[in-house]
C-alpha positions as a Python dict, from the first residue, in 0.01 Angstrom:
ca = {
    (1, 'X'): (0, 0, 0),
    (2, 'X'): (-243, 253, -54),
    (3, 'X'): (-572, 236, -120),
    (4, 'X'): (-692, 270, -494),
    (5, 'X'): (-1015, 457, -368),
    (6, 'X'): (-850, 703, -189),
    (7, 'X'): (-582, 742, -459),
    (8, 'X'): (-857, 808, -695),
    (9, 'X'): (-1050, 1062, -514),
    (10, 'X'): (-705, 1215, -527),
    (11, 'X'): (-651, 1218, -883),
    (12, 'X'): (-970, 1314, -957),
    (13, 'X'): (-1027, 1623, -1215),
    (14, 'X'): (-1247, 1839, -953),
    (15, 'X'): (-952, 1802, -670),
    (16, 'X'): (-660, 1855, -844),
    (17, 'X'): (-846, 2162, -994),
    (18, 'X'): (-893, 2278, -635),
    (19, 'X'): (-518, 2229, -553),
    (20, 'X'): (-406, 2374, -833),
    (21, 'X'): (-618, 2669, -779),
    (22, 'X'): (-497, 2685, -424),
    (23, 'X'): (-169, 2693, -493),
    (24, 'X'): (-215, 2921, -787),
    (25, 'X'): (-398, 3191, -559),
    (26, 'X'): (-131, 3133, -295),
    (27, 'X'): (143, 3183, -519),
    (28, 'X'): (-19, 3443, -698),
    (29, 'X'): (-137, 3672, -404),
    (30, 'X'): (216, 3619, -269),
    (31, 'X'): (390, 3727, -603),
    (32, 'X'): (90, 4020, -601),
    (33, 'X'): (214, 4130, -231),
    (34, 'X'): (583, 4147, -347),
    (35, 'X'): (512, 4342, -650),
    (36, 'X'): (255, 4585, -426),
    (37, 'X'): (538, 4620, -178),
    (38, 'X'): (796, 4673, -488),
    (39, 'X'): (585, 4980, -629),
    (40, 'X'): (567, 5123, -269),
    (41, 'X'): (940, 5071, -201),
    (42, 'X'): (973, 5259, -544),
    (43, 'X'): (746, 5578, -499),
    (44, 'X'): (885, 5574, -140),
    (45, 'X'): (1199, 5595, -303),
    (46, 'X'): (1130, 5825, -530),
    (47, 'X'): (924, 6067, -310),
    (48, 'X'): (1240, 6089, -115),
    (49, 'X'): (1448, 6170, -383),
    (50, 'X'): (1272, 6425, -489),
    (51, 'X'): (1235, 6582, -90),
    (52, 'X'): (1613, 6534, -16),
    (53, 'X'): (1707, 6741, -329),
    (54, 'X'): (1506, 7024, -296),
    (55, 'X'): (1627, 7046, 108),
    (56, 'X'): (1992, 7025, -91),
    (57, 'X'): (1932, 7325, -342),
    (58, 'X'): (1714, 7537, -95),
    (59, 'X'): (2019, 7545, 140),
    (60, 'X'): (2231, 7572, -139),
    (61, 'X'): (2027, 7858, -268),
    (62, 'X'): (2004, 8030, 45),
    (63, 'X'): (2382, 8072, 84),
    (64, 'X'): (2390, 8196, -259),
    (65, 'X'): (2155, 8438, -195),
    (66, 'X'): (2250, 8545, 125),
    (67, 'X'): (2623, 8634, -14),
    (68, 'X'): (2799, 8466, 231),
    (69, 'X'): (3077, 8412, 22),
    (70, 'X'): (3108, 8755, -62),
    (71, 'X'): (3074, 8850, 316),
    (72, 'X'): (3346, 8610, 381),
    (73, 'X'): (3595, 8719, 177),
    (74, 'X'): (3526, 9069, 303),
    (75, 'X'): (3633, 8932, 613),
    (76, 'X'): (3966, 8750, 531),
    (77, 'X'): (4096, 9082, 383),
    (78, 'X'): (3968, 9288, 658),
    (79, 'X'): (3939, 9096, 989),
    (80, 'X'): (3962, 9437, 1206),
    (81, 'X'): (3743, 9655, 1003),
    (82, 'X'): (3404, 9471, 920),
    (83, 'X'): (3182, 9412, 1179),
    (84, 'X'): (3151, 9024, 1246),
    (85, 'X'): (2744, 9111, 1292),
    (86, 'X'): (2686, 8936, 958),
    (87, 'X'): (2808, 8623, 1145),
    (88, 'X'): (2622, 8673, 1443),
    (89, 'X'): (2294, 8750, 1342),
    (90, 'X'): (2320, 8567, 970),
    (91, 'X'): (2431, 8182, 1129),
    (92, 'X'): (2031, 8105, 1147),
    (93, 'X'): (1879, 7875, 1391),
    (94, 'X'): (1647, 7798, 1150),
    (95, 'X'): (1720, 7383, 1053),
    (96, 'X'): (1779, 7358, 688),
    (97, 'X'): (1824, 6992, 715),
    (98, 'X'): (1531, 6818, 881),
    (99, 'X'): (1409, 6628, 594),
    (100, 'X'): (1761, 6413, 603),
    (101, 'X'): (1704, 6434, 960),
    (102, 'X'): (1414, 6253, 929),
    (103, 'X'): (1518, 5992, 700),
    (104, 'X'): (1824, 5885, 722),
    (105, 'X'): (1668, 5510, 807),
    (106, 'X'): (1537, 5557, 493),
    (107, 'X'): (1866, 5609, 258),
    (108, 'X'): (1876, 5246, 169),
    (109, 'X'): (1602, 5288, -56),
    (110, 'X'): (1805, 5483, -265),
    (111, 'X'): (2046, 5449, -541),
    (112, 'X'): (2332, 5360, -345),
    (113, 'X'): (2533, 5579, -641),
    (114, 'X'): (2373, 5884, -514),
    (115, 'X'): (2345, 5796, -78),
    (116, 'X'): (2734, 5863, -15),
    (117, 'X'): (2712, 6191, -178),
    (118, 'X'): (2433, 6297, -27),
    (119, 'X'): (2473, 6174, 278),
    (120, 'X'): (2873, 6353, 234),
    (121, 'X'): (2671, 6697, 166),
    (122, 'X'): (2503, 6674, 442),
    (123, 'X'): (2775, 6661, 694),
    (124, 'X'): (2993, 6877, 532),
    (125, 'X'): (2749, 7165, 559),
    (126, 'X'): (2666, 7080, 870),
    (127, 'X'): (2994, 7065, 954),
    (128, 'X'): (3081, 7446, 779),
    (129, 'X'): (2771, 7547, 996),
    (130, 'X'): (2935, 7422, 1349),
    (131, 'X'): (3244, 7644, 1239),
    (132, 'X'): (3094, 7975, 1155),
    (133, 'X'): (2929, 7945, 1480),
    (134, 'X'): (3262, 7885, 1728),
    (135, 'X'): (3463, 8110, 1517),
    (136, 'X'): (3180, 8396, 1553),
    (137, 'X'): (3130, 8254, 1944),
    (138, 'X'): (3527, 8325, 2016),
    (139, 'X'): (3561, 8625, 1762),
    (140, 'X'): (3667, 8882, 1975),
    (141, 'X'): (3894, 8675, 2120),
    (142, 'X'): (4125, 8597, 1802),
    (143, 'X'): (4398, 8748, 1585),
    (144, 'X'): (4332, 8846, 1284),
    (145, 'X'): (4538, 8507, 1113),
    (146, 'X'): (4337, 8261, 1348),
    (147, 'X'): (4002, 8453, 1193),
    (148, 'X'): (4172, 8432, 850),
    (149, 'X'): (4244, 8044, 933),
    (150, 'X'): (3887, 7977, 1052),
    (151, 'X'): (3734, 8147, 807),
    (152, 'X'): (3939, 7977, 477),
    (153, 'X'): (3839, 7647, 688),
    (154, 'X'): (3462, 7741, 670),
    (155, 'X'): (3498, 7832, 282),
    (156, 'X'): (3668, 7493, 209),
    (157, 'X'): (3371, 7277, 427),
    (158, 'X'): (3126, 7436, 178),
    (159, 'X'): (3363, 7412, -114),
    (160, 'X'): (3342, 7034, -47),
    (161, 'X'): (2982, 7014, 57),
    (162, 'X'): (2868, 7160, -286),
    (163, 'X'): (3092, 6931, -452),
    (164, 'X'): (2946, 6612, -304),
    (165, 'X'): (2569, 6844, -404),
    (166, 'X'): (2689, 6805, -797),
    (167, 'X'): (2844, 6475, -788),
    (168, 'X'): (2495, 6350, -630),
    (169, 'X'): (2327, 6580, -907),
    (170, 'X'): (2469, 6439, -1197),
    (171, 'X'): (2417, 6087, -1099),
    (172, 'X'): (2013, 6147, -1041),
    (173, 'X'): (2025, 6349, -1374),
    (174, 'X'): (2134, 6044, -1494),
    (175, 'X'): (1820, 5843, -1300),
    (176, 'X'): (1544, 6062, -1295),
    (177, 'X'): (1504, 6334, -1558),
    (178, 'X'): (1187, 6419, -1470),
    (179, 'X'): (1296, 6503, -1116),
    (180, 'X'): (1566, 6716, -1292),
    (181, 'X'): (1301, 6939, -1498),
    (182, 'X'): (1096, 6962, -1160),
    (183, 'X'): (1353, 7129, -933),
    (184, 'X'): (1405, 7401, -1197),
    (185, 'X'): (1229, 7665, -902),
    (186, 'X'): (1441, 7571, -619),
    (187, 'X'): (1797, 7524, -844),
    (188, 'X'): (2037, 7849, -714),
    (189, 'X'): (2100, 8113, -1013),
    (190, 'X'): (2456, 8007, -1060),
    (191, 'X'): (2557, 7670, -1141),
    (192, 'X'): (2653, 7448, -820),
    (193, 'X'): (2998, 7408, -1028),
    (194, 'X'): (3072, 7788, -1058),
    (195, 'X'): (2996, 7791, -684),
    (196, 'X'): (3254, 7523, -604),
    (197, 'X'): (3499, 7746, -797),
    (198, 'X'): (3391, 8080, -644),
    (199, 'X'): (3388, 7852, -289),
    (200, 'X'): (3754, 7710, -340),
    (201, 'X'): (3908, 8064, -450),
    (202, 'X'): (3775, 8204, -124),
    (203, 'X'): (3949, 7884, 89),
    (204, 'X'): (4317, 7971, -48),
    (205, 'X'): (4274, 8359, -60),
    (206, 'X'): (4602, 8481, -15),
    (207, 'X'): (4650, 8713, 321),
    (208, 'X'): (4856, 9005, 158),
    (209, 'X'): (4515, 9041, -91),
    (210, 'X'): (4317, 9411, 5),
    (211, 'X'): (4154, 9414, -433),
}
């Protein structure tokens, strides 16, 4: 049986005030530390948002600018009477994509909405990037319908990378307005969805078409 004493130094108002505030300081610089590391996770999130969009419409602005389509095309009519130099010297070293690079440990901190399209965009480029370079590598070396063939396969990789760029857009539109209004600078002249169009014309161009 236990001792009465000791039970009442127990229940006594100064100790249970001291456990109470124990616990209460435990529980409360515990709930504190989850709510600190919340907030980080969230401006960690959202500081990566806003880095892995603007590393999306810089590329996507560059290509744009660059007229790559238009040089493509060019190409497809007239495989053995424009220079392939555009190819050559235009298929930068230059690493457009370092910030995904960089983070793609980080992606779960995302919308998970918004990680398979980006994360789709990505690849795809890279992957439209990998075939400009072994077509141009090997161009000498082809007939004019394997350069026609390469080439429509490049304009369909970037037809589908921009497409994975808008469906990603939309759904952060969606999320983040703010971030929307802030990329204004770095968003290319056209829309990304009169791109896709211009993109996917240029990936079934027929081979008999000189206009």
């Amino acid at each position: 049986m236990a001792d009465p004493g000791s039970l009442a130094v127990v229940l006594h108002p100064d100790v249970v005030a001291a456990v109470v505030g124990a616990v209460l300081g435990a529980v409360g610089a515990g709930v504190l530390g989850i709510v600190g590391r919340r907030l980080d996770e969230r401006r960690t999130s959202a500081a990566l948002r806003r880095m892995l969009f603007a590393e999306i419409f810089s590329f996507v602005a560059v290509i744009e600018s660059r007229g790559l389509a238009d040089e493509i095309e060019l190409l497809i009519k007239n495989p053995t009477e424009l220079s392939p130099e555009w190819a050559k010297s235009g298929v930068s070293t230059e690493n457009y994509f370092r910030i995904f690079e960089a983070n793609t440990a980080n992606l779960g901190s995302l919308d998970q909405s918004v990680v398979g399209p980006i994360a789709a965009c990505y690849g795809l480029m890279k992957g439209s990037r990998d075939a400009t370079r072994s077509l141009t590598a090997g161009w000498d070396t082809l007939r004019d319908d394997q350069k026609r063939r390469d080439l429509r396969a490049v304009a369909r990789l970037v037809a589908r990378s921009l497409r994975q760029a808008d469906v990603a857009f939309e759904r952060l539109k969606d999320e983040d307005q703010r971030l929307v209004r802030g990329m204004e600078d770095v968003l290319p002249q056209r829309s990304i969805k009169e791109l896709i169009v211009r993109w996917n014309v240029i990936a079934v161009l027929d081979v008999g078409s000189r206009t």
